[in-house]
C-alpha positions, 0 to 999 in steps of 0.5 A, spaced: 500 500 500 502 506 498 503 511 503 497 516 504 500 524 504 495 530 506 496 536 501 500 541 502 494 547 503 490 542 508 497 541 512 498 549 512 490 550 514 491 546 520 497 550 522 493 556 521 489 554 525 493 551 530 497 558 531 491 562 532 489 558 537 495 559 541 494 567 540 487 567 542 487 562 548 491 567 552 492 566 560 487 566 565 484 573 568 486 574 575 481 574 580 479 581 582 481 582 590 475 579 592 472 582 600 467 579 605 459 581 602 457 583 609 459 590 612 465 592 615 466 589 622 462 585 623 463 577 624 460 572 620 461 564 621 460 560 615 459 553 613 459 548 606 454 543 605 456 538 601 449 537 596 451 545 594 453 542 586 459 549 587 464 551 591 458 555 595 459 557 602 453 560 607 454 565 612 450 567 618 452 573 623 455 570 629 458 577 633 451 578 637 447 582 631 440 579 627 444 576 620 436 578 616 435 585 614 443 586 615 446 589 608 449 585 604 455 588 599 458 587 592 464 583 593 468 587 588 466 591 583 462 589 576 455 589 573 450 587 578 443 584 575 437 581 579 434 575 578 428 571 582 428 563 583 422 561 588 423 554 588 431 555 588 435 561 589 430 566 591 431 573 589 438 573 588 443 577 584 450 576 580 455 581 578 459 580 573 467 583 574 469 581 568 474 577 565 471 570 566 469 572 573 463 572 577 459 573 584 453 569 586 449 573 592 442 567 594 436 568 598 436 576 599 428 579 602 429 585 596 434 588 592 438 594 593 440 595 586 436 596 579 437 590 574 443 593 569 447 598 575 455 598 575 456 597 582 463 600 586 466 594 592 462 595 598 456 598 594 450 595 598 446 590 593 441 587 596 438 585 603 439 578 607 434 574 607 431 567 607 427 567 600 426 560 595 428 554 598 432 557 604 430 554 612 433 561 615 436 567 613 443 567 610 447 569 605 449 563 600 455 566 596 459 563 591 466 565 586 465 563 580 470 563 574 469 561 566 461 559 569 465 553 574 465 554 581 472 557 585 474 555 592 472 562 596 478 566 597 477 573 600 483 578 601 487 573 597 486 568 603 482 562 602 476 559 606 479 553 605 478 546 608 471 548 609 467 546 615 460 544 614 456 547 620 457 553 623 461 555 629 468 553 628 470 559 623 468 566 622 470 572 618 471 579 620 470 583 613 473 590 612 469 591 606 467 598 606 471 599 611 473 607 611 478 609 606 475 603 601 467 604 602 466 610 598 466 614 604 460 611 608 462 607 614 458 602 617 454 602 624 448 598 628 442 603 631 438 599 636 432 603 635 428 607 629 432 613 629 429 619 627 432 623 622 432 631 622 434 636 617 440 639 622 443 636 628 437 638 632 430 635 633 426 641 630 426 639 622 423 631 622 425 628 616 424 620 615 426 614 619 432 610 619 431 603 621 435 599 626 440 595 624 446 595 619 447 602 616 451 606 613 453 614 615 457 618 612 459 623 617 459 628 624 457 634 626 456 636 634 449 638 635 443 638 640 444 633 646 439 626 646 439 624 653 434 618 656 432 617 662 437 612 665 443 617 664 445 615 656 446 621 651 450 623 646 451 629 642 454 627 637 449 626 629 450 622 624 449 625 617 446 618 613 441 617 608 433 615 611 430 608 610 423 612 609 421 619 608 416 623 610 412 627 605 414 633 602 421 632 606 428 630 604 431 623 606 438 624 603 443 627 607 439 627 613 442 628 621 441 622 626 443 621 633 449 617 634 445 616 641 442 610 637 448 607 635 450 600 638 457 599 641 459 605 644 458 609 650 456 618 650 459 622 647 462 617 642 461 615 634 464 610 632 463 605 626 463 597 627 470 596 626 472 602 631 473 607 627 472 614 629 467 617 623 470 623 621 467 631 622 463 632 616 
């Protein structure tokens, strides 16, 4: 039998081909300097099922606050789009950060976000919450790269081995910290806290709710005092969760009275930070 001898024009489109290939394979994108999707401060404990199909992780708050209710924040910037699964995931949000990379935030109780927006890191997207096929409120977070699901890393430091139930490992996020938030630094308020136009109570505006929530700033104001000593004179500028009518709610002064963790006259946020003077 004679040899059978592939023509000149198939070998060098073969080549072509190969070459091409190589050029546009390119290395793979480095992950973005992903941070804790929960606010600054505060604690989490984590755990891994193992039925979860990616390399998922759920977190619950375990430094004394409510884990329902509490912000949950961009990992690192990119685009931000919503989608609702009842029977699965819930109203959930992922963001796209380019080059392959993406987040996964599960079973949030509203979003904080339109569909579409570009969002900084530290940027609140949504709510924790329990919805969809959820027992109890958690964020369920993952690290995908290429659609595959990439062990958790956060500040370039892996949660790896997993446990698989809660307790036996936490993480304190320094996510939108002062310096890397946008200006806003994360507090607790132990009450509804009524906001004012001014650092005094003459001008109401709305209503921040107690929880976790961000301030910008403080000014030195009217004195708040309750009936077993506490005070505090320091207002926290913020924007307000509900607004009257005819009223502005941006911008708006509460007292750091409400605040959490810190005694009279102080107004700190959750990492320690002193706020700054407006």
């Amino acid at each position: 039998m004679r040899a059978r001898i592939t023509p000149l024009g198939t070998l060098l489109a073969l080549v072509a081909g190969l070459l091409t290939a190589l050029v546009t394979a390119g290395p793979a994108q480095a992950a973005p300097l992903f941070k804790a999707p929960f606010p600054c401060g505060q604690t989490w404990t984590y755990s891994h099922h193992s039925a979860e199909v990616r390399q998922a992780l759920d977190f619950v708050r375990s430094d004394g606050g409510t884990t329902a209710g509490t912000p949950v924040l961009a990992s690192a910037s990119g685009t931000a789009y919503r989608y609702d699964q009842p029977t699965g995931a819930g109203q959930y949000i992922v963001i796209d950060h380019g080059g392959g990379w993406k987040t996964y935030y599960f079973h949030l109780s509203a979003y904080s976000v339109a569909d579409g927006a570009q969002v900084s890191q530290g940027r609140q997207i949504g709510v924790t919450g329990s919805t969809g096929n959820s027992s109890g409120a958690h964020i369920h977070y993952e690290q995908l790269y290429n659609g595959v699901g990439q062990t958790i890393v956060i500040n370039g430091v892996s949660l790896a081995p997993y446990p698989s139930s809660y307790g036996s490992k936490s993480l304190t996020s320094d996510n939108g910290c002062s310096g890397g938030g946008g200006g806003k630094y994360w507090v607790d308020t132990f009450a509804n806290a009524t906001g004012y136009a001014q650092a005094n109570t003459n001008d109401p505006q709305g209503v921040l709710n107690a929880g976790t929530n961000y301030v910008y700033c403080k000014v030195w104001g009217a004195e708040v005092r309750d009936g077993s000593g506490n005070y505090n004179h320091w207002w926290l500028r913020t924007d307000l969760d509900t607004v009257y009518a005819g009223k502005n709610g941006y911008g708006a002064y509460v007292s750091a009275y409400y605040l959490s963790r810190w005694g009279n006259d102080e107004a700190r946020d959750n990492n320690g930070t002193v706020i700054p003077n407006c």
